[in-house]
C-alpha positions in Angstrom: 106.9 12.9 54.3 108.6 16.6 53.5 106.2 19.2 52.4 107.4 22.2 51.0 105.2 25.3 50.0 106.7 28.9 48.9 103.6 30.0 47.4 103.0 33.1 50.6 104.9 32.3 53.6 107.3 29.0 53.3 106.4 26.6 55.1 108.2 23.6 55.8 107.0 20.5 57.5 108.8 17.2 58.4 106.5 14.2 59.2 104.0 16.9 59.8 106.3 18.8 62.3 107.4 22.7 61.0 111.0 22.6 60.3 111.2 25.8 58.6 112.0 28.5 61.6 115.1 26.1 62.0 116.4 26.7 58.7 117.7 30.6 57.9 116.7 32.5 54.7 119.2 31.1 52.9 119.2 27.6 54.0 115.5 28.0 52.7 116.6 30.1 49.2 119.5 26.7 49.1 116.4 24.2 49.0 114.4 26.4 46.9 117.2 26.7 44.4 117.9 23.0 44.2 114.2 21.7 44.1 113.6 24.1 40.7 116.1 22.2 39.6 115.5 18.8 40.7 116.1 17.0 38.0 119.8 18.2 37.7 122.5 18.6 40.0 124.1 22.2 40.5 127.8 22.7 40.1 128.7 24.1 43.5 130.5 27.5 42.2 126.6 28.0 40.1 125.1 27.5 43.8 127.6 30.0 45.5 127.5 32.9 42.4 123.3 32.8 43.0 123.3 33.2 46.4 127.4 34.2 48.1 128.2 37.0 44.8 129.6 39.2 46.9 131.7 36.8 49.4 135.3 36.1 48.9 136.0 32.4 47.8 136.6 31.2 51.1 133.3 32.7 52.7 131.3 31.5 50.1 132.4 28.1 50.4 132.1 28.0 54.1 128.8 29.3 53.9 127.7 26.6 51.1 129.0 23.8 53.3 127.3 25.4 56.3 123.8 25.2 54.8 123.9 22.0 53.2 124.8 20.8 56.9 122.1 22.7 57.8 119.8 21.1 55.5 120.9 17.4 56.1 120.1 18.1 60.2 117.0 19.3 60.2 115.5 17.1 57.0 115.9 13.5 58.1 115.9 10.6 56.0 112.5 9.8 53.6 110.3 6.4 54.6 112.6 4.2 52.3 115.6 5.7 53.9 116.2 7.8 51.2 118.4 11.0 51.8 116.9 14.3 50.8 120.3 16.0 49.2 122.7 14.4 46.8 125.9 15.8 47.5 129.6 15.2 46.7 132.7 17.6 46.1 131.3 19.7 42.5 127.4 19.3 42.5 124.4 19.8 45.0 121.0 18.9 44.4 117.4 17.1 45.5 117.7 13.4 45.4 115.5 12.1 42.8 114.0 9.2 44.9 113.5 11.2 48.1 109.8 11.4 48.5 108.5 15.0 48.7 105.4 16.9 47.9 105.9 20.4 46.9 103.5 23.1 46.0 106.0 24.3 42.9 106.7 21.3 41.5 103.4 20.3 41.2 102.7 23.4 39.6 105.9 23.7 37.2 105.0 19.9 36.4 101.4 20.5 35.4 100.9 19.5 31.9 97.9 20.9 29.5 97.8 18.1 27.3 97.3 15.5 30.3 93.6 14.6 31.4 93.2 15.9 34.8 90.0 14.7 37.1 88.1 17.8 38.7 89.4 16.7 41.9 93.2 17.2 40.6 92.6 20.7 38.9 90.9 22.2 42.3 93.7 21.1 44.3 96.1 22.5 42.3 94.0 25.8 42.2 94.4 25.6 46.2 98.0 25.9 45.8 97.5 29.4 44.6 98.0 31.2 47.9 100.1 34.0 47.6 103.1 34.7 45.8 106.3 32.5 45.1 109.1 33.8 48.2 106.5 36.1 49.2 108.3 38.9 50.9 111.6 37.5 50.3 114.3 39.6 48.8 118.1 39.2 48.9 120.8 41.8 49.4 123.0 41.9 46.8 121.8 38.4 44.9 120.7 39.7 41.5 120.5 36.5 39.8 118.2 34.6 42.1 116.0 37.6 42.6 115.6 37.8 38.7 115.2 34.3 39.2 112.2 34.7 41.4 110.7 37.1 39.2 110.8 34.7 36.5 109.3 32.3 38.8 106.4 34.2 40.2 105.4 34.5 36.3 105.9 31.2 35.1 103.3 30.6 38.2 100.9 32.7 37.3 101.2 31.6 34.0 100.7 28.2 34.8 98.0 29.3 37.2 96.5 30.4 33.7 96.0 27.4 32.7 95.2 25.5 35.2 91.8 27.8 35.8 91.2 27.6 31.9 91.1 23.6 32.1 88.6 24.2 35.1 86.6 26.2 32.5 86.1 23.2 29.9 84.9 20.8 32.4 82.3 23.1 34.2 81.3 24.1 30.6 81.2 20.3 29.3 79.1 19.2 32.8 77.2 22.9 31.9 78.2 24.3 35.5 77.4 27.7 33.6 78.0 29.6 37.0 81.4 28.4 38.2 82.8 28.7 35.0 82.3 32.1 34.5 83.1 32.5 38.3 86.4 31.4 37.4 86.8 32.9 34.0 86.4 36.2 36.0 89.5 34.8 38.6 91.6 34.8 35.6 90.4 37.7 34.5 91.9 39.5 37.6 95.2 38.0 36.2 94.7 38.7 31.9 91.8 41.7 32.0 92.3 41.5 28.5 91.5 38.3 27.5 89.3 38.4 24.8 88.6 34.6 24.0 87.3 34.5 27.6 85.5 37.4 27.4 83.6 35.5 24.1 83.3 32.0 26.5 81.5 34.2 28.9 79.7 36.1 26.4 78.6 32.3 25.6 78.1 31.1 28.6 75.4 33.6 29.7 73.6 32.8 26.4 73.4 28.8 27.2 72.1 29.8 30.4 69.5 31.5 28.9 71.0 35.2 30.6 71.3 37.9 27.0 70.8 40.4 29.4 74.2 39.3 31.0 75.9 38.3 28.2 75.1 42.3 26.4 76.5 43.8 29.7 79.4 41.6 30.1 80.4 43.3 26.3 79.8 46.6 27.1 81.5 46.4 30.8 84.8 44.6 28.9 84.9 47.3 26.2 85.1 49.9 28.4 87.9 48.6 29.8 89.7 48.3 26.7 88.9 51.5 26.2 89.6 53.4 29.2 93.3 51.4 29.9 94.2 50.5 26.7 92.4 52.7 24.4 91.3 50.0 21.8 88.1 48.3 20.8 87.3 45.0 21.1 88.1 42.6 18.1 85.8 41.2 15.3 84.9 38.6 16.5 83.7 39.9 20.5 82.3 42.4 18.3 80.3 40.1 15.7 78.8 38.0 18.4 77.7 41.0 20.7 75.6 42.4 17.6 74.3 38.6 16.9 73.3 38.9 20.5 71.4 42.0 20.5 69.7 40.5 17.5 68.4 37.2 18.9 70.7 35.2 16.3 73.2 33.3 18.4 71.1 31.0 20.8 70.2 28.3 18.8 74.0 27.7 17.1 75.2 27.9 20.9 73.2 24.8 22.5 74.4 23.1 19.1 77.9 23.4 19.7 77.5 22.1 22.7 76.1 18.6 21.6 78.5 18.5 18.5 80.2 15.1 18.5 84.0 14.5 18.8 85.4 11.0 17.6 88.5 9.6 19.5 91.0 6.8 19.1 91.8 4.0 21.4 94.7 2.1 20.5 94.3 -0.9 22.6 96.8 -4.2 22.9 95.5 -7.9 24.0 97.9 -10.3 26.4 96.7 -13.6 26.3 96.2 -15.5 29.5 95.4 -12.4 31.8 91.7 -12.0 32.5 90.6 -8.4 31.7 93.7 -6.8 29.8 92.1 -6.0 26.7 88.8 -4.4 28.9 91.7 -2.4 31.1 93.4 -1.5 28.6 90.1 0.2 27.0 89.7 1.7 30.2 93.4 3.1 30.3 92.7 4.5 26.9 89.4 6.4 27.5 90.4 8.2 30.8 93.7 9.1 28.4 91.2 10.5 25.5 88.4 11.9 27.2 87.3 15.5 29.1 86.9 14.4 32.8 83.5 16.1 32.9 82.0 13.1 30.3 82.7 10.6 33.0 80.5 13.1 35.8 77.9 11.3 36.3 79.5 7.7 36.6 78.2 6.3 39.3 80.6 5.7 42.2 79.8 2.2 42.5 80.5 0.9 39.0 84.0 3.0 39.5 84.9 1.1 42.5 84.0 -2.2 40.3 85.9 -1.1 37.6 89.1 -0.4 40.3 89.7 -3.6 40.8 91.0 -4.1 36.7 92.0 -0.6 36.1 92.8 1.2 39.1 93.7 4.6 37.5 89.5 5.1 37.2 89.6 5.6 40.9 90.8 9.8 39.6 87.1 10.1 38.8 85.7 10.1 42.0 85.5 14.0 42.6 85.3 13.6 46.3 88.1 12.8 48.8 85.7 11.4 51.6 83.6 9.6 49.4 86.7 7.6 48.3 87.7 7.4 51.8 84.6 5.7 52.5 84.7 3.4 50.0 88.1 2.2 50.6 87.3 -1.1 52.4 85.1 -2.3 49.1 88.8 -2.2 47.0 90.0 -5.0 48.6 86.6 -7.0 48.7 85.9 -9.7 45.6 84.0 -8.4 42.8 82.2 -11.3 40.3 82.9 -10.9 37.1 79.5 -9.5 35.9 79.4 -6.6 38.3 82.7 -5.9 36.5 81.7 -6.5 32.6 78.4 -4.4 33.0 80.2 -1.4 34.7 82.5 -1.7 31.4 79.5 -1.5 29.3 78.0 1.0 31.2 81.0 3.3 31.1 81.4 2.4 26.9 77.5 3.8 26.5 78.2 6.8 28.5 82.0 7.8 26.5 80.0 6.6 23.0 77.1 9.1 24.1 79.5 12.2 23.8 82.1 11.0 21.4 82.5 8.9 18.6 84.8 6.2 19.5 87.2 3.9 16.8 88.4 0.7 18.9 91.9 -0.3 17.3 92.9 -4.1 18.6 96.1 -5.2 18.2 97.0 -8.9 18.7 93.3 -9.8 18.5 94.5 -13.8 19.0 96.1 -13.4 22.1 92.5 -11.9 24.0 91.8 -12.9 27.4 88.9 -15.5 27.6 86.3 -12.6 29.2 87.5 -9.7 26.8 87.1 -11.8 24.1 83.4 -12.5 25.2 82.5 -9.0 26.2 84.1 -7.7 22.6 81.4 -10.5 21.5 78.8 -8.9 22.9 79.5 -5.3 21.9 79.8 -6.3 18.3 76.5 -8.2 18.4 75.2 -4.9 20.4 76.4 -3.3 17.7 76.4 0.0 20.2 75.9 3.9 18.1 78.6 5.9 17.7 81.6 2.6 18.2 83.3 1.1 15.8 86.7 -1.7 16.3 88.9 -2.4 14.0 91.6 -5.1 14.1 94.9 -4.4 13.4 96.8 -7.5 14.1 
């Protein structure tokens, strides 16, 4: 596979093998250029007015044609024979089907509505290693060095938010320690960030720390004060003097425990063993924070692979999964499966209160329909179904 990073020095690796001292500085701007815009192709004269400005017509064209051939030598085809540019006589760009992993686009491509595991979010916070075309500037190509500029602060941006979704799930599994750990990383990017300045304010109080929590205040007003020459807002300020007066720890560990009800929209298919249960299990890891499902046991997510295999995202560690690899493809009888279901219902209904919608209720599988049996015999807290055709 081609790997690409540009966050610090570029490296580029083919089938594992570095590829990038082969390639000149703009060969590698040329690939750099067309992967931020993967998902369209570039008009040729675009391509040559970002990176040839100042060549005559000719020379720009010759040096556009002699980077793409460049390119094509030293980056062979993908495993499915795939070639890595698309190009023809107007446009250049990244083929959409060559397989590539690049440190950008996963970035660019993070979402902050989609439910990421723990394992997802710290990879994507190892990314982080310097900046975008570190070091890299070119001569007289204004456009794609504003363009880098923009880049390196849509990253950091996105950076942002990556750490702040790191944040909720230490502070949902009560990691009090690494959250505030990285609360202060982003801090080193938005010193002035008061609604993490109150989640660490909070934090220190639901580990019990007020001492902490009063000199966390004072240390972030000063700053205010010294750069900016403000005070802190209202609301820092309100919850530093409920601090100093012993009248925040108790409405704290509260919000913590406060329930929050979700919706799973589920569909049956009749004749398929397990779609309506997999379906469930689509819905929840859709729904849910990660850190609910932290203390899942490994096992019952292996037994739960083998009907919805998007469940294997919640085993945190890489080896573990490794090690467990050869059970995947081992039979799994049909109770092991049903009680890990239940067991991972009772955990999501222990944090959440959870409505079950069920469309085309006739057409259950045979063992969905049983299991749905039980849980309304159960009657399990905090779950209610409700049929909708």
């Amino acid at each position: 596979m081609l790997t690409i990073s540009f966050l610090g020095k570029t490296k580029i690796k083919y089938k594992g093998v570095p590829i990038g001292e082969t390639l000149g500085n703009k060969a590698i701007a040329l690939i750099c250029l067309l992967i931020l815009n993967k998902n369209r192709y570039l008009s040729r004269e675009k391509v040559v007015a970002y990176l040839w400005p100042d060549s005559s017509e000719d020379a720009a064209k010759y040096n556009l044609r002699f980077n793409l051939w460049q390119i094509k030598k030293n980056i062979k085809p993908d495993s499915k024979g795939e070639l890595f540019l698309h190009v023809d006589k107007d446009c250049c760009g990244v083929n959409e089907k060559y397989l590539l992993d690049c440190d950008i686009l996963n970035i660019i491509n993070f979402k902050l509505d989609y439910n990421y595991s723990i394992h997802e979010l710290l990879q994507l916070r190892e990314l982080f290693c310097g900046d975008f075309l570190e070091g890299c500037y070119f001569n007289s190509c204004d456009e794609f060095n504003e363009l880098i500029l923009f880049q390196r602060i849509n990253i950091e941006n996105k950076k942002v938010h990556i750490l702040k979704k790191l944040v909720e799930y230490y502070e949902d599994s009560q990691n009090y320690d690494a959250a505030i750990e990285i609360i202060n990383e982003i801090h080193e990017i938005e010193p002035y960030d008061e609604e993490m300045a109150l989640k660490v304010m909070r934090l220190n109080i639901a580990k019990g720390n007020r001492v902490g929590a009063i000199n966390y205040y004072s240390n972030f007003s000063n700053r205010l004060t010294g750069n900016l020459g403000i005070s802190p807002g209202e609301t820092l300020k309100e919850l530093y003097d409920e601090i100093r007066n012993h009248k925040v720890e108790r409405t704290i560990v509260e919000k913590n425990i406060e329930p929050f009800e979700i919706v799973l929209d589920t569909f049956c298919m009749e004749g398929i063993d397990y779609f309506w249960m997999s379906d469930v299990i689509s819905q929840i890891l859709k729904k849910v924070k990660p850190s609910i499902l932290y203390n899942f046991e490994n096992k019952y997510i292996i037994d739960l692979s083998h009907i919805q295999r998007d469940i294997l995202s919640c085993i945190e560690d890489e080896k573990s999964l490794l090690n467990m690899e050869s059970l995947l493809y081992k039979e799994v009888p049909d109770v092991c499966v049903i009680n890990a279901f239940i067991k991972l219902l009772k955990i999501v209904s222990e944090k959440y209160k959870i409505q079950i919608n069920i469309s085309n209720m006739s057409d259950m599988d045979n063992i969905s329909q049983k299991v749905f049996v039980y849980l309304k015999r159960e009657e399990m807290s905090g779950m209610l179904f409700n049929i909708v055709g």
